[in-house]
C-alpha positions as CSV (number, residue, x, y, z in Angstrom):
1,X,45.8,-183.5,-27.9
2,X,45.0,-182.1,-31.6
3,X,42.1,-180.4,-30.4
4,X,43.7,-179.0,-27.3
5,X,46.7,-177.8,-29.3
6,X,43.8,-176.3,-31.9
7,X,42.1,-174.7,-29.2
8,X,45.5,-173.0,-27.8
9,X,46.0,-172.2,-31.6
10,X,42.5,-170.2,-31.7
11,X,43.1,-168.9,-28.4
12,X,46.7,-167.1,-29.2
13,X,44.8,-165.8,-32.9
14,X,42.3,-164.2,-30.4
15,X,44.8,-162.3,-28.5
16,X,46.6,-161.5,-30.7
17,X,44.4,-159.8,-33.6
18,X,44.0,-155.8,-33.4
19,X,41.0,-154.3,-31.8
20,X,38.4,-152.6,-33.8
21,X,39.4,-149.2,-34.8
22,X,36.2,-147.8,-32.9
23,X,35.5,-150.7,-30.4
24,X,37.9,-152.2,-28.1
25,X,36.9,-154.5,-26.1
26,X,38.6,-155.6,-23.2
27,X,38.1,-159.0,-21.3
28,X,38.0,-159.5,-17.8
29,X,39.9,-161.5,-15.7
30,X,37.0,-164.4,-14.7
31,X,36.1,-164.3,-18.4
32,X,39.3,-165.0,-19.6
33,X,39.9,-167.9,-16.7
34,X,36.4,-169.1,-18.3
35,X,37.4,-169.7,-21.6
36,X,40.7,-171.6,-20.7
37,X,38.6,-174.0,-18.8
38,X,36.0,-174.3,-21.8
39,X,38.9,-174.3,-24.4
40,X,40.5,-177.5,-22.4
41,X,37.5,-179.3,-21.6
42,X,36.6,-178.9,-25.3
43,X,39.1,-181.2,-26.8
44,X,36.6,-183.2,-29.3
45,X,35.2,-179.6,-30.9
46,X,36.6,-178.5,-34.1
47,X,38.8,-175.4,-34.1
48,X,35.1,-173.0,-35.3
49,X,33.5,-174.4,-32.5
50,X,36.6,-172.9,-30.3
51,X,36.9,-169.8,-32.4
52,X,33.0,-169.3,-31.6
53,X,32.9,-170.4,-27.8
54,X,36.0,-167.8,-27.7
55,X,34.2,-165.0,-29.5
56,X,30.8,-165.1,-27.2
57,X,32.0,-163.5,-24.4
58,X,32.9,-160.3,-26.0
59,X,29.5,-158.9,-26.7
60,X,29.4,-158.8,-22.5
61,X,32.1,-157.1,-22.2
62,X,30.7,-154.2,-24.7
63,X,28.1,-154.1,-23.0
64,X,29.9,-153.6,-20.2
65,X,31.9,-151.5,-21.5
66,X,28.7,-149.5,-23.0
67,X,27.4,-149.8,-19.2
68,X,30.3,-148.4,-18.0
69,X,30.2,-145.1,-20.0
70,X,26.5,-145.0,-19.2
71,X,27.0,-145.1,-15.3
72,X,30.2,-142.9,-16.2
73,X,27.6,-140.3,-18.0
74,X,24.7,-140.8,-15.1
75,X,27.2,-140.2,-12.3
76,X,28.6,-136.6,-14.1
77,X,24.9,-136.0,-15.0
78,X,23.3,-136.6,-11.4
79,X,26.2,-134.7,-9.9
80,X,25.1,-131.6,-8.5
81,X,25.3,-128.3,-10.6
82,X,28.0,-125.6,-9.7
83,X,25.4,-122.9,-8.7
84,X,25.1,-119.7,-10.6
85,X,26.6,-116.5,-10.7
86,X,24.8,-114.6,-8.6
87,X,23.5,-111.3,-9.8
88,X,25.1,-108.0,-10.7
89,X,22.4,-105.9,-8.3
90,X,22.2,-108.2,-5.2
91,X,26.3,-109.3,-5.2
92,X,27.7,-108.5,-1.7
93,X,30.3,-107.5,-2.9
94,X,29.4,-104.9,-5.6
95,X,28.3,-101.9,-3.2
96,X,27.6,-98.3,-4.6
97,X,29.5,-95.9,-2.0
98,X,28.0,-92.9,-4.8
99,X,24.7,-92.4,-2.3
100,X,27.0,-92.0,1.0
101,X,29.5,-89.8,-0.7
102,X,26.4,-87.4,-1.8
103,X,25.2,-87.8,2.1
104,X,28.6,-86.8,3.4
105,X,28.9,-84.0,0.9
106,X,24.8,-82.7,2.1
107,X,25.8,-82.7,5.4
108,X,29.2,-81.3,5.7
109,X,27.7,-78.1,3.6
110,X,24.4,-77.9,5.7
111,X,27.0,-77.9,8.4
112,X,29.0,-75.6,7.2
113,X,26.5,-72.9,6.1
114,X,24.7,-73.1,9.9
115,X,28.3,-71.7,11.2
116,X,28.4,-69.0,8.8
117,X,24.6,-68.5,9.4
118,X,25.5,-68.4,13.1
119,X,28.8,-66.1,12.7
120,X,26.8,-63.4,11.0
121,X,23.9,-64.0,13.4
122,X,23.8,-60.6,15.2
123,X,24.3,-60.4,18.9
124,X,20.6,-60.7,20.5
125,X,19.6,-57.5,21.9
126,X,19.1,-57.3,25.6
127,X,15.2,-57.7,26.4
128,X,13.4,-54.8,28.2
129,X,12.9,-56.0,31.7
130,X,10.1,-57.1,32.5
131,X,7.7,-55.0,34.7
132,X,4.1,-54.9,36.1
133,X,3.6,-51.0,35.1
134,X,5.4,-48.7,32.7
135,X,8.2,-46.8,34.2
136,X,6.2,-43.6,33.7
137,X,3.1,-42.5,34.6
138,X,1.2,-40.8,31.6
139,X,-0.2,-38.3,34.4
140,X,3.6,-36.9,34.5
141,X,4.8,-37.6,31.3
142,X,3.2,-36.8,28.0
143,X,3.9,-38.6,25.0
144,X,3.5,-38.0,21.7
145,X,4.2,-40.7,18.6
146,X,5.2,-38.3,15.6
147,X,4.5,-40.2,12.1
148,X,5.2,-39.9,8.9
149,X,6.8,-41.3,5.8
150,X,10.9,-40.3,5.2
151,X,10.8,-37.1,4.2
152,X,7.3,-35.8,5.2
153,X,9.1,-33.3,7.3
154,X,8.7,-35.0,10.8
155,X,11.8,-33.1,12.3
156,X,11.3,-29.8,10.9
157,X,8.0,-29.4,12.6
158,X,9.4,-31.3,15.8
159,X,11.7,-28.5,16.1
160,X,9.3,-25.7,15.6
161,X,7.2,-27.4,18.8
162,X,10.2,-27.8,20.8
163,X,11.0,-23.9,20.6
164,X,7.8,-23.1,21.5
165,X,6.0,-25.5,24.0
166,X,8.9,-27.1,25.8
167,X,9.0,-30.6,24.1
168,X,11.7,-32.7,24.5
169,X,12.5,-34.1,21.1
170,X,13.6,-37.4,20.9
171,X,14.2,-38.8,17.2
172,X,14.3,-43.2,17.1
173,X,16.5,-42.5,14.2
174,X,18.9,-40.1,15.6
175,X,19.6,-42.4,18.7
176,X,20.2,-45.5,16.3
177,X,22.2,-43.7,14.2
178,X,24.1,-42.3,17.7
179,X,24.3,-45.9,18.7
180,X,25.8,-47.4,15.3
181,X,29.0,-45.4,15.8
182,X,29.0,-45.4,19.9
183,X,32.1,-46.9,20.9
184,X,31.9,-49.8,22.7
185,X,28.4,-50.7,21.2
186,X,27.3,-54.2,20.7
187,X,24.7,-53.4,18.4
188,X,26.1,-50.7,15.9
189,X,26.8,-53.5,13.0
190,X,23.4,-54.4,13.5
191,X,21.8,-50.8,13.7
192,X,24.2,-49.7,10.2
193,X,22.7,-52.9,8.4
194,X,19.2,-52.3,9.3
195,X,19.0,-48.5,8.1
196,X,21.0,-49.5,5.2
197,X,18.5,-51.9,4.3
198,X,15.9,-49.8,4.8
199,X,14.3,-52.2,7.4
200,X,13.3,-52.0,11.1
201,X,15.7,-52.4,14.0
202,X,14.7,-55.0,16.4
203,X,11.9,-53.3,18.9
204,X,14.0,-54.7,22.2
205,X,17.0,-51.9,21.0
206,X,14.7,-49.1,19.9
207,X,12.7,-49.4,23.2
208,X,16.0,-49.4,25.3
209,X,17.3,-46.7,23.8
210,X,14.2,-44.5,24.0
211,X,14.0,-44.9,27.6
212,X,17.3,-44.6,28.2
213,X,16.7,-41.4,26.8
214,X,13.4,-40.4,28.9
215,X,15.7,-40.8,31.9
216,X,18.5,-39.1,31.4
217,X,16.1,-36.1,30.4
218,X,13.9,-35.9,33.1
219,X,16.7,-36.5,35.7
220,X,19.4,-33.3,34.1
221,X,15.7,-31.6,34.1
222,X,15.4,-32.5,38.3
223,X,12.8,-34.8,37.9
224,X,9.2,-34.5,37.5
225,X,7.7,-33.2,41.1
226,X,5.9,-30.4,41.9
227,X,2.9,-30.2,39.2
228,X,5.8,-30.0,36.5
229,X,5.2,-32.5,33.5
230,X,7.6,-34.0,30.8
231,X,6.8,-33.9,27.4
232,X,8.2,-35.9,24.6
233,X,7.9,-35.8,21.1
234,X,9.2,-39.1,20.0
235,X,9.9,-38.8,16.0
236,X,9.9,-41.5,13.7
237,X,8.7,-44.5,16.6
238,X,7.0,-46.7,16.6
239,X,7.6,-48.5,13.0
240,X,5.4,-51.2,13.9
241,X,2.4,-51.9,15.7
242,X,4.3,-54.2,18.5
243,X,7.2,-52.0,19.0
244,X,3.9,-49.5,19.8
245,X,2.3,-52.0,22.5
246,X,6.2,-53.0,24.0
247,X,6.7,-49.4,24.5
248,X,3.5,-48.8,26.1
249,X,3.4,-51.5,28.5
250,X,7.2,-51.4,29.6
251,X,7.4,-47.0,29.2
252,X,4.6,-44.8,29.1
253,X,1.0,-44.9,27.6
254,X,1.3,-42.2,24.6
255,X,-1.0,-39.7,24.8
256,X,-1.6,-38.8,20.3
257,X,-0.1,-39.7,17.5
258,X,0.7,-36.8,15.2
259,X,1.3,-38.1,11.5
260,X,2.1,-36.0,9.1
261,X,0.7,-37.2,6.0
262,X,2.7,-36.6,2.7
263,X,2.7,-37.9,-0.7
264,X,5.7,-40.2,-2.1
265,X,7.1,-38.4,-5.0
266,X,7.0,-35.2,-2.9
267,X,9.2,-37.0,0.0
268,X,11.3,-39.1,-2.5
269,X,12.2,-35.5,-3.9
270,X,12.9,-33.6,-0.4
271,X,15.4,-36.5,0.3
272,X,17.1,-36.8,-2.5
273,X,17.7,-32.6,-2.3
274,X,18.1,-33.3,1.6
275,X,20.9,-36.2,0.4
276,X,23.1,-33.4,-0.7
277,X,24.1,-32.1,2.3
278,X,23.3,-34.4,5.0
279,X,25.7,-37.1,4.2
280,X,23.5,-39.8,5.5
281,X,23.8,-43.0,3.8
282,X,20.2,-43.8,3.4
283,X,19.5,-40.8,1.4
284,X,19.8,-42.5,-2.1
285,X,16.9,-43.9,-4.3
286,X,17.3,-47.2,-3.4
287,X,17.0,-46.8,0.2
288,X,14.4,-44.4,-0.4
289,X,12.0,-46.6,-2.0
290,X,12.8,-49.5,0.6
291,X,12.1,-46.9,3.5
292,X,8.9,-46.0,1.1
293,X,7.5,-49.6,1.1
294,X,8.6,-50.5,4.6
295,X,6.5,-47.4,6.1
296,X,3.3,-48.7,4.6
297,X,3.8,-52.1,4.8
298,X,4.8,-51.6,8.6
299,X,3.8,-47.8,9.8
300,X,0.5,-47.2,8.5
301,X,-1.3,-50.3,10.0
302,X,-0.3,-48.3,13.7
303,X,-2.0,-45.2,12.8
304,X,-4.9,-46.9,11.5
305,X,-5.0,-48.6,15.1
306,X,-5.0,-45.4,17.1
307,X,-7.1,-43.8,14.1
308,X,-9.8,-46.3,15.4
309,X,-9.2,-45.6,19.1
310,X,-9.4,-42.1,18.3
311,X,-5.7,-40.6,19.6
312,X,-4.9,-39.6,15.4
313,X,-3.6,-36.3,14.8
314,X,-3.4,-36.1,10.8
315,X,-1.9,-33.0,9.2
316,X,-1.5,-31.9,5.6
317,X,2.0,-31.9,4.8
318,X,2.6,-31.1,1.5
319,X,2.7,-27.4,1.8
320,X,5.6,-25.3,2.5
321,X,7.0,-26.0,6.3
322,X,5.2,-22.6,7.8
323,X,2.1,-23.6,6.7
324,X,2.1,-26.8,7.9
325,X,3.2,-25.7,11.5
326,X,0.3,-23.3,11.8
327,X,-2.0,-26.3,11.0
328,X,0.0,-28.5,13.3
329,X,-0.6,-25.9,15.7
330,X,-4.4,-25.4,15.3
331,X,-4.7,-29.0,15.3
332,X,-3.1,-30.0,18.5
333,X,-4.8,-26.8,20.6
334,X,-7.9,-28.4,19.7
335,X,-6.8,-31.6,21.3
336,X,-5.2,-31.0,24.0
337,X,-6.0,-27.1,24.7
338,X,-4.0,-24.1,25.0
339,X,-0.5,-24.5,25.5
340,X,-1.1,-28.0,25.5
């Protein structure tokens, strides 16, 4: 009975003390049923052997204990990782709209420019029909090309022939510049830039116009028929070699080209005088020296051309107007014969 009572005794001292300040271990249920059936059963041992047989158990339940916190540490361990942020370039979410904004701005101003292109486009001139011979035969109508830089004095001497041989003188320029402020016409923007400019009106216009002209000549004339011939001096056309080979195949085959051939400082210096009084638009310095460069960049390759086929007529004109007639005259007798 003693040693029961001692081992009740031990048992209450063991619940009762105060856990270790860093170690607290805790008993578990069978281990405490355990060492109340030891405790009774052990009623010849002396209270240390109690204390002892009471105090045994405790290093299993640290390491318990300890084995819980290590499971506890293995399970957060072996848990799987939140995964990581992903990166600043390849986030979904994190789209540039800078590149589109710059393709939207490209292509609405490409659009934009094609309908102002397109707005000042000029109208496209109608095409001279097309046709499996000229519309004149050169055994009834003569033509002659007249050639020259601006200024060489291409209409003066036009004139003079007209008076005395019966030409018909038609000027390219006068019928542009006739068409620019026609009423009506669908081309005089386009004609007023281009002299402006100093550059060549399209060939399809020029043509047109040229043989418009022819037409209404030889029909107020009453036609070409018995043995009578027309004869044209067509001043200041063509500018360039296709305008020559349109006009050829669609018109009449030319018969010469007469070019007057004049230095530039001498022509610069008759238009700017001529400027004065003509009122013409294209008679300034600027236009002059565009007309200048256009002619040789454009003009002269066609009289090289018939140079070679051996239909040039080149005269001197840098002399006073009287004495250039008399060569022109001279010239052209020996061509084409007396009276031409």
């Amino acid at each position: 009975m003693a040693a029961a009572a001692s081992g009740r005794q031990a048992w209450r001292q063991v619940m009762r003390a105060p856990a270790s300040s860093t170690q607290k271990p805790q008993l578990g249920r069978q281990s405490e049923q355990l060492l109340q059936r030891r405790a009774a059963s052990s009623s010849s041992s002396s209270p240390a052997a109690a204390h002892s047989i009471i105090q045994r158990p405790t290093a299993p339940a640290q390491q318990q204990q300890q084995r819980s916190y290590s499971s506890s540490s293995q399970s957060n361990n072996s848990s799987t990782p939140p995964p990581p942020p992903p990166p600043r370039g390849k986030d979904k979410n994190n789209l540039k709209f800078w590149p589109f904004l710059v393709v939207i701005a490209l292509g609405s101003s490409s659009y934009i420019l094609l309908v102002n292109r397109r707005k000042e486009m000029p109208a496209v001139p109608p095409p001279v029909s097309s046709k499996t011979s000229p519309t004149f035969s050169p055994d009834d109508v003569t033509v002659l090309f007249v050639l020259g830089g601006p200024g060489a004095g291409k209409g003066t001497q036009c004139a003079r022939l007209v008076k005395d041989f019966g030409f018909t003188h038609l000027s390219a320029g006068d019928l542009l510049r006739a068409e620019q402020t026609r009423e009506g016409s669908e081309f005089g923007a386009l004609i007023r830039d281009c002299i402006k400019d100093g550059s060549i009106v399209p060939m399809e216009v020029t043509v047109q116009l040229l043989e418009n002209a022819m037409k209404d000549t030889i029909a107020t004339s009453g036609g070409v028929s018995g043995g009578a011939k027309a004869r044209f001096l067509i001043d200041g056309f063509p500018r360039k070699m296709d305008q020559a080979l349109k006009f050829e195949e669609a018109v009449c085959l030319a018969r010469l080209v007469l070019f007057f051939d004049c230095p530039e400082d001498e022509m610069e210096r008759r238009l700017l005088e001529r400027g004065k009084t003509s009122g013409r638009s294209d008679d300034n310095a600027d236009s002059i020296r565009k007309r200048f460069r256009t002619f040789v960049e454009t003009s002269m390759p066609v009289v090289d051309h018939y140079e070679k086929e051996g239909r040039v007529v080149k005269v001197d004109a840098t002399p006073t107007p009287d004495a250039v007639y008399r060569d022109t005259q001279a010239r052209l007798t020996k061509v084409l014969g007396d009276n031409f």
